[in-house]
Each structure stands twice: as C-alpha cells, then as structure tokens.
PALOVO-894783 format. One record per residue (C-alpha): residue in one letter; x, y, z. Coordinates in Angstrom, 3 decimals, always signed. Each point is the difference from the previous one (the first is absolute). Layout:
 code     east    north       up
    A        X        Y        Z
...
! end
This chain:
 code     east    north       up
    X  +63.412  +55.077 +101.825
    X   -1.140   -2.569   -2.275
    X   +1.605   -3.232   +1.127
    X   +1.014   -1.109   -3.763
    X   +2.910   +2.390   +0.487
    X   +1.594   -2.174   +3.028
    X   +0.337   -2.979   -2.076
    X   +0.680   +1.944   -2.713
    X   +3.499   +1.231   +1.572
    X   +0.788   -3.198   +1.578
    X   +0.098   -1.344   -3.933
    X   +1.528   +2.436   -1.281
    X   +2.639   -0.148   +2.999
    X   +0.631   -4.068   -0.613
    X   -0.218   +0.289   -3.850
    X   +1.979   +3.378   -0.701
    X   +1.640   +1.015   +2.916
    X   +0.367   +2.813   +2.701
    X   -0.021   +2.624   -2.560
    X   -2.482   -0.752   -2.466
    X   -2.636   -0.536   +3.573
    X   +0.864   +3.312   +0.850
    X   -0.085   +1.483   -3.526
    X   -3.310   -1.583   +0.584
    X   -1.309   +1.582   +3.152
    X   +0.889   +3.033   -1.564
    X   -2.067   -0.054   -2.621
    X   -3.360   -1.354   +1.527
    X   +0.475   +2.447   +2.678
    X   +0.184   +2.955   -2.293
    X   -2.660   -1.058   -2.043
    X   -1.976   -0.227   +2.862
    X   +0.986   +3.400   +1.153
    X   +1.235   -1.690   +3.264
    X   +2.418   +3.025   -0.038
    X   +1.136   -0.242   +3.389
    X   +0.550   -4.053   -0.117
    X   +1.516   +0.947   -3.028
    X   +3.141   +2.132   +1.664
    X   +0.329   -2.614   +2.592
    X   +0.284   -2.557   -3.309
    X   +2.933   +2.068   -1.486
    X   +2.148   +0.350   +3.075
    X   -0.932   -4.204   -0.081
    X   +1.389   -0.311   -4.022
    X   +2.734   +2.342   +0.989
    X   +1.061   -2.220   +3.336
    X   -0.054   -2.711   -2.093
    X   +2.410   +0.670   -2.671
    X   +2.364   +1.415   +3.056
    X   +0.039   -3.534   +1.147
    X   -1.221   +1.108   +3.518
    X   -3.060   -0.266   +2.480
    X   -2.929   +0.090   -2.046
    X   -2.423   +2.040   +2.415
    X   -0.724   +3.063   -1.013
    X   -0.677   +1.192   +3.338
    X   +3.527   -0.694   +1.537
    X   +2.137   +2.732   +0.915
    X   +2.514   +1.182   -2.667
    X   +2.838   +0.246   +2.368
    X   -0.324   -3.627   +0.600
    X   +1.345   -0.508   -3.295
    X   +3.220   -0.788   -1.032
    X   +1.619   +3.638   -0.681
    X   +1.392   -0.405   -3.577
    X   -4.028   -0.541   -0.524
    X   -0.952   +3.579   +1.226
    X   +0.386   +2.337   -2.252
    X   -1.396   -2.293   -2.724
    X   -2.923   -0.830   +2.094
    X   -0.756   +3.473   +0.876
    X   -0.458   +1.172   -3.664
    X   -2.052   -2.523   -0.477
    X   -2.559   +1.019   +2.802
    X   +0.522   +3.519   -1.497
    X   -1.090   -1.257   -3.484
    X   -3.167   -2.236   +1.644
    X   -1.435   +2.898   +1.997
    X   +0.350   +2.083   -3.283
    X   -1.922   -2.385   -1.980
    X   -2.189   -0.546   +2.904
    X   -0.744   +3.791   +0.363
    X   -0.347   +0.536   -4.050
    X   -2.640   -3.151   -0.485
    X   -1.743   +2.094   +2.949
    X   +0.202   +3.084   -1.467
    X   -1.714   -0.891   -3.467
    X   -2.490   -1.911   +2.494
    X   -0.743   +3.848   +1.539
    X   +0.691   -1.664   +3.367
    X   +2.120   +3.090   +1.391
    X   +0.077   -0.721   +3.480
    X   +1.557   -3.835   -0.980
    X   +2.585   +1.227   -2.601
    X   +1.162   +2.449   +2.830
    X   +0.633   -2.597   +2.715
    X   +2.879   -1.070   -2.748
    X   +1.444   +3.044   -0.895
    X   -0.039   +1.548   +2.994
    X   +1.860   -3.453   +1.661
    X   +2.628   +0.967   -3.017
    X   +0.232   +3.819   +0.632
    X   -1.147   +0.569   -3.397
    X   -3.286   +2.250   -0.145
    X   +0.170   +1.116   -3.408
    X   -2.118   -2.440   -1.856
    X   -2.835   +0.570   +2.242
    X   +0.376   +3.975   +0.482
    X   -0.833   -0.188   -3.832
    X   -2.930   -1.645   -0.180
    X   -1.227   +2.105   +2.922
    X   +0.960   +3.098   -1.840
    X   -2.153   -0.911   -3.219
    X   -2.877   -1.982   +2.079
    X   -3.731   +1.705   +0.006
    X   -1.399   -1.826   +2.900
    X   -3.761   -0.813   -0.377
    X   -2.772   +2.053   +1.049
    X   -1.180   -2.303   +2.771
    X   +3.392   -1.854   +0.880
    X   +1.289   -0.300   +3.460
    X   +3.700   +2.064   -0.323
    X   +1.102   -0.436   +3.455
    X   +2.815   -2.587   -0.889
    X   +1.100   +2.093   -2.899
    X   +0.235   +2.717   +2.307
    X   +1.923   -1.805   +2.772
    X   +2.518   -0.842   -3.086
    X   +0.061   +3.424   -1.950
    X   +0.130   +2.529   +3.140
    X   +0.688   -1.551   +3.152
    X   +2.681   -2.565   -1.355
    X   +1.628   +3.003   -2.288
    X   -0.771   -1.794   -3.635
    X   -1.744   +2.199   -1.277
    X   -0.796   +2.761   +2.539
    X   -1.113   +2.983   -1.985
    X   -2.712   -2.563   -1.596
    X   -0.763   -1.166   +3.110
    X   -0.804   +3.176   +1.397
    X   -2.319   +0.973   -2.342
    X   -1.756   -3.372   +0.323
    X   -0.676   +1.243   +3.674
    X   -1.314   +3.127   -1.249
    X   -2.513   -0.963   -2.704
    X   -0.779   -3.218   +1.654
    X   -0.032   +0.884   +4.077
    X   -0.134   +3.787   -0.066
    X   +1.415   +3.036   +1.384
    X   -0.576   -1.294   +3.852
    X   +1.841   -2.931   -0.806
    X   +2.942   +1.389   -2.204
    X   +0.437   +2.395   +2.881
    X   +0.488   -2.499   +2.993
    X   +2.601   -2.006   -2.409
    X   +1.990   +2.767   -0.709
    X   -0.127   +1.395   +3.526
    X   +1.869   -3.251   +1.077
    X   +3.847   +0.424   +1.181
    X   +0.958   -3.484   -1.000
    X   -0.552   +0.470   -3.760
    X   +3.242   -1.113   -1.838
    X   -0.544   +2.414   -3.084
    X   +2.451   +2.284   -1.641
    X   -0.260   +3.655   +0.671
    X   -1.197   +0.159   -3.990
    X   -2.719   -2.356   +0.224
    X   -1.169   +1.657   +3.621
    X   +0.120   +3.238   -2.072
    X   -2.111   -1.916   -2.741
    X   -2.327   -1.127   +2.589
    X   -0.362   +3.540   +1.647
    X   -0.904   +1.687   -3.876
    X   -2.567   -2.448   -0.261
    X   -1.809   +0.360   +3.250
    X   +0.242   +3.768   -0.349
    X   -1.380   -0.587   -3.537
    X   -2.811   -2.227   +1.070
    X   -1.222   +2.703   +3.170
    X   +0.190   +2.982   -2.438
    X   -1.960   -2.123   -2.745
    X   -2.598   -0.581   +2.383
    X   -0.808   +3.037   +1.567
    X   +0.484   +2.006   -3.022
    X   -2.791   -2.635   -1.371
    X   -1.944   +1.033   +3.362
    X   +0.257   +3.661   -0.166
    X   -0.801   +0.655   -4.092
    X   -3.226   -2.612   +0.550
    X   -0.802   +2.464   +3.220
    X   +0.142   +2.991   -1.924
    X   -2.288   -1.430   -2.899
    X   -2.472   -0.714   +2.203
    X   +0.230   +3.433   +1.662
    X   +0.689   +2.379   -3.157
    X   -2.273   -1.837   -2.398
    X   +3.025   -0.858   -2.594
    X   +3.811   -1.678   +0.288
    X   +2.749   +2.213   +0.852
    X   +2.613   +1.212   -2.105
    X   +2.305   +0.063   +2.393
    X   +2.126   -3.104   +0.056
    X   +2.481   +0.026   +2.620
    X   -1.280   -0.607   +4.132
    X   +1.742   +3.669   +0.495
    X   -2.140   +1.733   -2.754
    X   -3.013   -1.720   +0.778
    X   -0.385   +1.045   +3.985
    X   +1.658   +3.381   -1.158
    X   -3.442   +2.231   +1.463
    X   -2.353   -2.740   +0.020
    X   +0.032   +0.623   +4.040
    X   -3.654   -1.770   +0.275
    X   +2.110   -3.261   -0.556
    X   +1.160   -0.008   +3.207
    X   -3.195   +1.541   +1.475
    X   -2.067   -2.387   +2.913
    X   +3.417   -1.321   +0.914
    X   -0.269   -1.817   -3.246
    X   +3.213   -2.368   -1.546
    X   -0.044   -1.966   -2.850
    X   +2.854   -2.379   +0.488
    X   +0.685   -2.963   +2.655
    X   +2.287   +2.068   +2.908
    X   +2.010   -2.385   +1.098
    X   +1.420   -0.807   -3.666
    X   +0.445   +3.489   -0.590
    X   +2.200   +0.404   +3.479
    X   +1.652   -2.697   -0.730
    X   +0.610   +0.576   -3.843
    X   +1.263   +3.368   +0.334
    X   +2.782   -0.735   +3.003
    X   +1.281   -3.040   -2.597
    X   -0.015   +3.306   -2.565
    X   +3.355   +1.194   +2.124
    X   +1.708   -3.397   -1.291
    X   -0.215   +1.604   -3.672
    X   +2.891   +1.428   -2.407
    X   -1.482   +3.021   -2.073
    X   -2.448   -1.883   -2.597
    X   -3.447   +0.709   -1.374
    X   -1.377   -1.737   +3.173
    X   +1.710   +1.843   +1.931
    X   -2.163   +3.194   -1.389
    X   -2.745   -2.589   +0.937
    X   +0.811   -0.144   +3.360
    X   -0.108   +3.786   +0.290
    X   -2.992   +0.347   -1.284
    X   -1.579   -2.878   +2.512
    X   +1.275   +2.331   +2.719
    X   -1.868   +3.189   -1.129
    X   -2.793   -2.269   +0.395
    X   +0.594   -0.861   +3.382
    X   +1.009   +3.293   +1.080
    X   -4.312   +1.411   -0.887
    X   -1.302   -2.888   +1.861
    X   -1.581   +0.701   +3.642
    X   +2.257   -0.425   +2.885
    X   -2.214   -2.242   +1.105
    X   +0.818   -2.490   -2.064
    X   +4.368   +0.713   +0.201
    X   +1.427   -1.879   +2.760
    X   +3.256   +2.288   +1.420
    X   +3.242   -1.781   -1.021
    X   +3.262   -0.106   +1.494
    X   +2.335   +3.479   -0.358
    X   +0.637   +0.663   -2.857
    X   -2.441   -1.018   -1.427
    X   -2.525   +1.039   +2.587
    X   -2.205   +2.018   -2.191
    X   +0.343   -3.011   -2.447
    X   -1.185   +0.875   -3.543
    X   +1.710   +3.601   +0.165
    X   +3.315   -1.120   +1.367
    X   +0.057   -3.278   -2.755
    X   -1.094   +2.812   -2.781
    X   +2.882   +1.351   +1.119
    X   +2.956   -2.831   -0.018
    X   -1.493   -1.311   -3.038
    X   +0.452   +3.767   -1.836
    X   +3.555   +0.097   +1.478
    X   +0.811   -3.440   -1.841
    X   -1.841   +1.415   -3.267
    X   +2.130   +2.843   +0.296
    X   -2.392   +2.796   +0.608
    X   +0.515   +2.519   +2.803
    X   +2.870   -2.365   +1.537
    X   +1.508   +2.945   +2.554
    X   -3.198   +1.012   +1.097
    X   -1.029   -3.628   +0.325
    X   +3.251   -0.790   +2.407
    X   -0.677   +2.949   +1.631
    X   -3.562   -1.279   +0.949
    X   +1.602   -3.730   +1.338
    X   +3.164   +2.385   +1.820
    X   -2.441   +1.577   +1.972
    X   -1.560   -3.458   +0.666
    X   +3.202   -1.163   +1.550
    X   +1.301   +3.163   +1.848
    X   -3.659   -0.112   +1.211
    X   +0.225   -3.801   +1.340
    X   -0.364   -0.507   +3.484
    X   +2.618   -2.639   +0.450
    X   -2.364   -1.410   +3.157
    X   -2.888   -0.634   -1.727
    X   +0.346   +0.309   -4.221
    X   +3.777   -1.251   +0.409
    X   +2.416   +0.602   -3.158
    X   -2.085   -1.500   -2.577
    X   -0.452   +3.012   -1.718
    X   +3.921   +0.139   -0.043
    X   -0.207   -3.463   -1.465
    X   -2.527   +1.486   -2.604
    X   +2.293   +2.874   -1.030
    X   +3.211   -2.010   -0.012
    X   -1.567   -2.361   -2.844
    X   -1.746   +2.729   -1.481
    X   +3.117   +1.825   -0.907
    X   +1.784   -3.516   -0.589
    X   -2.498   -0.220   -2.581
    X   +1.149   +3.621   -1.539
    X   +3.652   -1.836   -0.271
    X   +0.560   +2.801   +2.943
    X   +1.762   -1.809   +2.319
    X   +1.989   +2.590   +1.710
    X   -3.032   +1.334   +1.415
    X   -1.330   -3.183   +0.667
    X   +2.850   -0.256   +2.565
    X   -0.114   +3.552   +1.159
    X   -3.348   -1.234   +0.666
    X   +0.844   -2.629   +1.782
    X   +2.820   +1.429   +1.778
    X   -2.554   +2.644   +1.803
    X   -2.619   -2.167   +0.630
    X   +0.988   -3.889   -0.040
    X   +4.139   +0.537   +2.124
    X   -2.485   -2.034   +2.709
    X   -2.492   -2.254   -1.615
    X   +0.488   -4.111   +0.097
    X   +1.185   -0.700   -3.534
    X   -2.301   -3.222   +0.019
    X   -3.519   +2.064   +0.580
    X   +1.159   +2.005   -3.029
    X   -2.013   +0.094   -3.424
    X   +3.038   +1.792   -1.482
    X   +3.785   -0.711   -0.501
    X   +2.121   +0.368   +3.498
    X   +1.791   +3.066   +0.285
    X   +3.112   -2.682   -0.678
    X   -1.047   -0.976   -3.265
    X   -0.801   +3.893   -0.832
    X   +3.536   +0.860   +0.891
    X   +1.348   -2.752   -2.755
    X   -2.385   +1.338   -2.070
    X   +1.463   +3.410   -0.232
    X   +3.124   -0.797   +1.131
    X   -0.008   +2.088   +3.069
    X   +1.603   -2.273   +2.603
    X   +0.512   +3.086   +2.288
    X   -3.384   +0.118   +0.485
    X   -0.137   -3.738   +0.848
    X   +3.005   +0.574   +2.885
    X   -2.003   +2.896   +1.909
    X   -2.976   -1.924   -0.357
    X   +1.974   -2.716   +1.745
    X   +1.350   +1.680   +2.307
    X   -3.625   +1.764   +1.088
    X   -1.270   -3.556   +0.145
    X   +2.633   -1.682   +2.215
    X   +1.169   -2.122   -3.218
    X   +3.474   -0.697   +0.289
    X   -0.334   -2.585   -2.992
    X   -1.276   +1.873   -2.663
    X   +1.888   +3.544   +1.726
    X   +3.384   -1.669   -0.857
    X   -1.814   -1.199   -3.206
    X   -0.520   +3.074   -1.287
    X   +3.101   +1.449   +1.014
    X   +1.750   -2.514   -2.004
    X   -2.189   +0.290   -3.219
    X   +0.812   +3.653   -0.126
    X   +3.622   -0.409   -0.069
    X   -0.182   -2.413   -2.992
    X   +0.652   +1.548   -3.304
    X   -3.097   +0.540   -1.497
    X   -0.956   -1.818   -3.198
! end
C-alpha cells in the first residue's frame, strides 16, 4: 500500500472529519480493487455514523442493541457490494466467501450457469462451489464429467454424504448413464468399421451387437468394467426416462460378455446384468409381473443364514416404487416380522403399516416380536376413526 494514502486519511480526518476519511478509504480502496479491505472499510463508515467502536473486527453483539439491526443490514449491503465488484472481476471463489456468509447464492449460481470455463483452466474451485457446496450442482457435475471423467464422476456420486436433492442426484445419474452409453456406443460402431469395412447403420448399442457375436469373441470388451458395474447398479436409482432405456441397453451388453470378466454380485442381483435388465424393465414398465416374479423367487429362495433378507429389502422398494405398497408390506410381513429395522434398506414394517393403514398388521407383528410398545401402539391406531 502506497504510503501517500496514510497521510492522506490522517488529512482528510483533521480537515473534514470522521466521515469524509472514511468516505475516503472507501474510495481508494475500491479503486484499488482492495475488495476485501474494502468490506472491512464499510462496516468502519457504517460504525462511525452509529457513534460506536470503530473496529470493524469487533463483535456485533458488543454493540449497543438499538444498533443491531441497523448494523446488520449494513454488513448485508457491504458483502453484497463486496461479492458484485468480485463478480464483474470473474473472481468466483471471492464473491462466494460473501454470499455464502449472507445465505444468498443466487448471484453467483448465475454466473456459474452462463460461465464457459477455458480450455486449459484449473475448475477445481468452481467445482467445490457448484457441486459439492450445492450452488450450482447440476453444472458442477458436468464439470466433473467433461473435465475429470467417468472414473471420477463415478467415485463423487458414489459418496453417501452428498447433500443433493433427489432431482439433481437423478440429473447426475442421466448424465453418467449418458456419458457410458456415448462412449461405448463410440467404441463398438469404430470396432465394427474396422471389422466390416464401412460404418454401421445401426445406431443404438442394442442394434449394433444384435448378431455381431465376433464382438465378444477372444473374451473381447470394449468398455472400462468397473464403470460399467458401477454405472448400471446407479441405473436402479432412475424414474422411467430415455436413460433409463440407456441403462437397459448397457445391460444387454454386459449380459454377452465372458464370465470371466462378471464378478458374482450379491442375491438378487447375483447374475448381475440379467437380474438389473430386469428391475430396470419393471420400472420402464415392461413385463412388470413376470419381472416380480423373477425377484419373488429371489426372496422365497434366500437363505436367511447366509444371503439374509436383502432380497426382501429389494422387493419391498421395488413394489414401493410401483406405488404398491400393500404388497410391499405383505412382503415384509412374510419375510422381514424378524429383521433389525436399523440393517434395513427399506421402510420398517412400522412405517409400512402407516403407509397402508393396516395397524392390525403392526399389533401381530408386535406381539411376534415381544413389542409391547408398538403392540399397544397399533392397537390404539386401529381403534381411531380413520381419516
């Protein structure tokens, strides 16, 4: 800081007065796009003309209380200005350390929704604001994809701690499934050229393995494994959609692949391609009874010793899904009466019964279980008049 400015303000202080020398710091400080001297400045100019302390960096409960709300607008209006001067600087991560200290995201989620970043720029801050601190997520998550890849993409959204709505997880699970079925699709036409002399017509990954049975010949695969494993199970998160179609098609690609290269999952999804071709044609609404028939068997067939009651779980959610819940509990009634409600991937056999309404259930479930609480519970609910 040139030193000019010191003896600038202590003029300006003798010859004008408290006001005018902060009117003063003010200005030098924005022209020298000292931004964040520059909020520090205001809450100074504002302390001021409250006839309090004048350091900024005081807390605000210190002051007197008829001061408060006054002097809490005005930080509110200095970390807008703050954040705004940053903005039109295209210093994102700065203008977001004031907004975000005011709860107000807004500004910066629309710059980030028209920025292009640059070809070679580092986007891991913007990234760390649009996804992971919920600005901007869907953004953000393509960011990952174009700028860190599939492997990447798929570790962040594989995380349990992500804050996101079930919309933008949705958003995030179309675009991975989009990105996967881009690429091999990419893979398989350029495979065929080179074999058959000329591009395919065939467009779609189902048409173009459809008796091309050489493609898979040598134990051959065209696509990264692990990101097609992984891809397809987040499939099961989707609500019918063209992805969704996507997804299907990914697993009649894994179900031609050699065994040698399909790890066995857990029941029911042991034979995993097949059984997730399956779920995923049940929420697209093809073949649904003989789909539920297929996970049924999978949990009648459940050795409770050593597979346990997820498939249970699975078919409880599955039919949850199909707004069936009065199967879901019959489900759960038959095969969950025993299981420990926090180990469950499904709603409790309680919440089923206020579900449906079916608070009989609930009591002889009690009862089997030694429950007195929720037997009396239950008991009670079903003598209320129902709604």
């Amino acid at each position: 800081m040139d030193p000019v400015i010191f003896d600038e303000l202590e003029r300006t202080l003798v010859a004008e007065g408290p006001e005018a020398a902060a009117r003063c710091l003010c200005d030098r400080l924005r022209g020298n796009k000292d931004y964040a001297s520059l909020f520090y400045a205001l809450l100074v100019q504002k302390r001021q003309q409250l006839g309090v302390s004048p350091i900024p960096t005081g807390p605000a409960a210190d002051l007197p209380e008829t001061t408060h709300d006054e002097y809490e607008e005005a930080i509110r209006q200095a970390g807008r200005l703050v954040g705004e001067l940053y903005l039109q600087e295209d210093l994102l991560p700065q203008a977001w350390l004031y907004f975000r200290m005011l709860n107000e995201p807004e500004p910066v989620r629309r710059v980030l929704d028209a920025y292009e970043p640059k070809e070679d720029e580092d986007m891991q801050s913007l990234v760390q604001i649009a996804f992971y601190e919920g600005v901007h997520p869907r953004k953000g998550f393509d960011w990952i994809l174009q700028r860190f890849g599939l492997c990447n993409a798929i570790t962040t959204l594989s995380s349990q701690e992500l804050p996101h709505t079930p919309e933008v997880r949705q958003y995030c699970f179309q675009a991975l499934v989009r990105a996967l079925y881009a690429e091999l699709r990419e893979r398989l036409t350029a495979e065929i050229e080179r074999h058959e002399g000329s591009s395919p017509a065939e467009k779609s990954i189902r048409q173009l393995i459809a008796g091309r049975d050489w493609l898979f010949g040598d134990d051959s695969y065209h696509i990264d494994l692990s990101h097609l494993s992984s891809v397809v199970q987040m499939s099961m998160h989707l609500t019918p959609c063209p992805e969704l179609e996507m997804a299907r098609e990914l697993c009649d690609y894994g179900q031609r692949l050699s065994g040698r290269f399909v790890s066995p999952g857990d029941p029911p999804f042991e034979d995993q391609y097949r059984a997730i071709g399956i779920y995923l044609a049940i929420l697209a609404g093809d073949n649904v009874e003989e789909g539920l028939d297929y996970f049924r068997q999978q949990a009648e067939q459940a050795d409770p010793e050593t597979v346990g009651t997820y498939p249970a779980q699975v078919l409880v959610n599955l039919l949850l899904r199909l707004e069936r819940p009065t199967e879901a509990l019959a489900v759960a009634r038959k095969y969950l009466a025993t299981a420990d409600n926090r180990q469950l991937s499904c709603p409790s056999i309680v919440e089923l019964c206020q579900k449906v309404g079916d608070y009989r259930t609930l009591a002889e479930v009690a009862r089997e279980q030694g429950d007195l609480v929720h037997f009396l519970a239950g008991l009670l609910a079903q003598s209320q008049p129902q709604s």
